[in-house]
N, C-alpha and C positions, 0 to 999 in steps of 0.2 A: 821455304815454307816450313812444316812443322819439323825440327831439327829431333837428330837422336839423344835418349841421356846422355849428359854432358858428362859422368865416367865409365860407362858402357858403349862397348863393340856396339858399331848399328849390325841392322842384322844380317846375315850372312858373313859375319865378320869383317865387314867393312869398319874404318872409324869414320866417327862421327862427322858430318862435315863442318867446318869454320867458318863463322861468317867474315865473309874480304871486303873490309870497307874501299878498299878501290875501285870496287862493284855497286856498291852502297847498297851492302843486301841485307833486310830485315825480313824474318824470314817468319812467315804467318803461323801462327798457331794455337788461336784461338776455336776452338769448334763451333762455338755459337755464331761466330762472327763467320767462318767460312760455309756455313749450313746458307748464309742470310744473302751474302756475297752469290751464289750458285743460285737463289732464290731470285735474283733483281737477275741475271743472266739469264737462266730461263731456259737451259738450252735442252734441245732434242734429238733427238735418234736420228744419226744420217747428217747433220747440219754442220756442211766446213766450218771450223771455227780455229782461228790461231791464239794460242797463249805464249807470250810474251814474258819473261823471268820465271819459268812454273819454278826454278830452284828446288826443293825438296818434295815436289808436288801433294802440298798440303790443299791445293786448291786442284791442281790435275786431277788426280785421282776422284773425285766426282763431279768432275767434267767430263771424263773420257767414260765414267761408268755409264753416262746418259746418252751421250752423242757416241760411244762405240769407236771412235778413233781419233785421234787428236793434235795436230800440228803446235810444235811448242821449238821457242828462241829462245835458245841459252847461249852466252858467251863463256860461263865458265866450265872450262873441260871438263872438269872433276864431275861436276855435276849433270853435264852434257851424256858423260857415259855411264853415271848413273840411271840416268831415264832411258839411255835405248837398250835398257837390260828390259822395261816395258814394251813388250809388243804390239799395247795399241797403241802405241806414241810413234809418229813422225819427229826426228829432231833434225833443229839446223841448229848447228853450232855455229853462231856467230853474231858480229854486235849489228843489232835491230837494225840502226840507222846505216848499215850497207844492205838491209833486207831488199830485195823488189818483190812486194806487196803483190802487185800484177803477175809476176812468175809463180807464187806463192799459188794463188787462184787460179792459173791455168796448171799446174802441176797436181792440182785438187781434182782438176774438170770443173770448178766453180765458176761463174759468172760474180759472184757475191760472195764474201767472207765475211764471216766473224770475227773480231778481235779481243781478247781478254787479257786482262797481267796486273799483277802489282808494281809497277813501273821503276827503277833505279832512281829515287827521288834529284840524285847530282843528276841527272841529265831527261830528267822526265820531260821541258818544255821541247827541248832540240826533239824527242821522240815524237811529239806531240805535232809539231812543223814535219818532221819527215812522213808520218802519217798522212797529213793534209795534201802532200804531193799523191799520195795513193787511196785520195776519197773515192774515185770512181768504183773501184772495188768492192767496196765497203758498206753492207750490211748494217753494223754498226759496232760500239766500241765500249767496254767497260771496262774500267780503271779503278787502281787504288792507286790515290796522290797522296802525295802532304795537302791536307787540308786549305791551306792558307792559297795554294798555286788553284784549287778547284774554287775557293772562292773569287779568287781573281779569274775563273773562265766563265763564271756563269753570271759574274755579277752585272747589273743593270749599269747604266748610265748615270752620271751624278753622283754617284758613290764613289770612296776612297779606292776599292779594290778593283775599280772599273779601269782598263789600260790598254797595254798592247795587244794582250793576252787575250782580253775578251774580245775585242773588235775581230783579229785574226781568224777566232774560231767561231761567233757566234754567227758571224757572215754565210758558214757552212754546215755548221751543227744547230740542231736543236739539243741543247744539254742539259742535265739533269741533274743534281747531288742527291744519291739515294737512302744512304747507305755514312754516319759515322763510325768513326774505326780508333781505339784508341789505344795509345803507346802499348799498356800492358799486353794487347792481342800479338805482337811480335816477339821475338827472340833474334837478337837480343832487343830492346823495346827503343826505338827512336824516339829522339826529346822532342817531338813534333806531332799533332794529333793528324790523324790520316782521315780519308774520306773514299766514298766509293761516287764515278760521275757516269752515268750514262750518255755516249753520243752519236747520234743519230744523223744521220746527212742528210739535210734539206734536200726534197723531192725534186722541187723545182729549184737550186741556188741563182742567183745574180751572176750574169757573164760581166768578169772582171778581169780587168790584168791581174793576178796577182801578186808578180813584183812590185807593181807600181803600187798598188794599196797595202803591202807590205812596206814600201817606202814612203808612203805618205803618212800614216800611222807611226810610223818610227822618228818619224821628225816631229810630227804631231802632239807626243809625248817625252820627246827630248828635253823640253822645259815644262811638265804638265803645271808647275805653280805657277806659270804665266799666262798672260794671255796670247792667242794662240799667232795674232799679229807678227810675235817676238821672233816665232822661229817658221811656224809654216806661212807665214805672208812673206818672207823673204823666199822661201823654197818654191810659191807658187809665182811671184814675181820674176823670179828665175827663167820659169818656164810658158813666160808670155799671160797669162791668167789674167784677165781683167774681168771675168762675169761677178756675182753676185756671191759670197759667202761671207758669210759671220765670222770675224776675224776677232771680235770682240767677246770672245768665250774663250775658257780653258777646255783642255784636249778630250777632258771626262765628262763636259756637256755635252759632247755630240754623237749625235748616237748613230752606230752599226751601220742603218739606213745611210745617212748621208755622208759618213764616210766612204761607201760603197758610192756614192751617186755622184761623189768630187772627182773620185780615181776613174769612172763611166766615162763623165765629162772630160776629162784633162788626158786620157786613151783616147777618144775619138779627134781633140784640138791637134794631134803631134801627126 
């Protein structure tokens, strides 16, 4: 987040920290844009909430002023003891996708969390799947992506950026694009426009396997320029399937809904 002068001691005599692209860390610091981010978050006095890469905490820091205390995942050490020199800050050092999200909330007293962060853009979607293993938890969830992956969560059916991506999470979230973000608001500034997504876990979701509609979807989309005949009528052939689907479309015509209502069917035939 918002980094020290790049030839000045930060302060206390600390130097300045480096950004480590094997972190893939772009580090906020724009004010307008972190004033507006803290605005679409919303958050309150008392309310568990975890942050996810605070890095310099150009966004912590008025999170924690509102909410009073604040749980934040950092893998880098440097920066990890940086922040527990803050006293309202809870830190876990370490990488997200070993987190249990469930321990996290019981370690709180929480029944429901909060989740916030500008997310490592190399490995945002894996972050994004391990989250979905710890929806039950979940409050809900605001992000700063690369743009391009947040178009591809929210986008509708029939469209280009419609894919794995969206089917996986829109089955569970209701999501949102709040908030654009652009290269300049970083340090150092990513060649990619960012965005901010609001996501919310459907009240009531669909009982699914969801292996199996993670595996139906993945083959679904393994040839999205074909028709879907090519590659999931062989997968569903496979596994006995003779009722009734449209085999005669490509993977970005079908939407959410009956991707969820194929993987229903094809869990209750085994």
């Amino acid at each position: 987040m918002k980094p020290a002068p790049a030839k000045k001691p930060a302060p206390g005599g600390r130097q300045p920290h480096v950004a480590r692209k094997r972190f893939g860390q772009h580090f906020l610091s724009d004010a307008g844009i972190i004033d507006a981010i803290v605005r679409a978050i919303a958050p309150r006095p008392g309310q568990p909430m975890v942050e996810i890469g605070p890095g310099l905490a150009a966004l912590t820091q008025p999170l924690v002023e509102r909410l009073g205390r604040l749980t934040v995942i950092e893998l880098d050490r440097d920066l990890a003891a940086r922040l527990r020199q803050h006293p309202q800050l809870d830190v876990i050092e370490s990488d997200v996708l070993k987190v249990d999200f469930a321990q996290v909330g019981q370690a709180l007293g929480a029944t429901k969390i909060r989740v916030v962060g500008n997310l490592p853009y190399n490995i945002s979607t894996p972050i994004l799947f391990h989250l979905l293993e710890h929806v039950p938890v979940i409050e809900d969830q605001h992000f700063m992506l690369q743009k391009e992956v947040i178009d591809r969560m929210v986008a509708p059916p029939g469209t280009p950026a419609y894919g794995r991506l969206s089917v996986m999470l829109q089955w569970r979230y209701d999501m949102e694009d709040v908030l654009f973000v652009p290269p300049q608001a970083f340090e150092p500034p990513p060649r990619v426009d960012s965005a901010v997504v609001r996501m919310v876990p459907l009240a009531q979701p669909p009982q699914v396997d969801v292996a199996l509609l993670s595996e139906l979807v993945q083959v679904a989309f393994s040839q999205r320029r074909k028709l879907l005949r090519h590659a999931l009528g062989g997968w569903l052939a496979a596994r006995g399937w003779s009722a009734d689907f449209d085999l005669q479309r490509r993977a970005e015509e079908v939407p959410v809904a009956e991707y969820v209502a194929l993987a229903q069917a094809l869990a209750q035939k085994q």
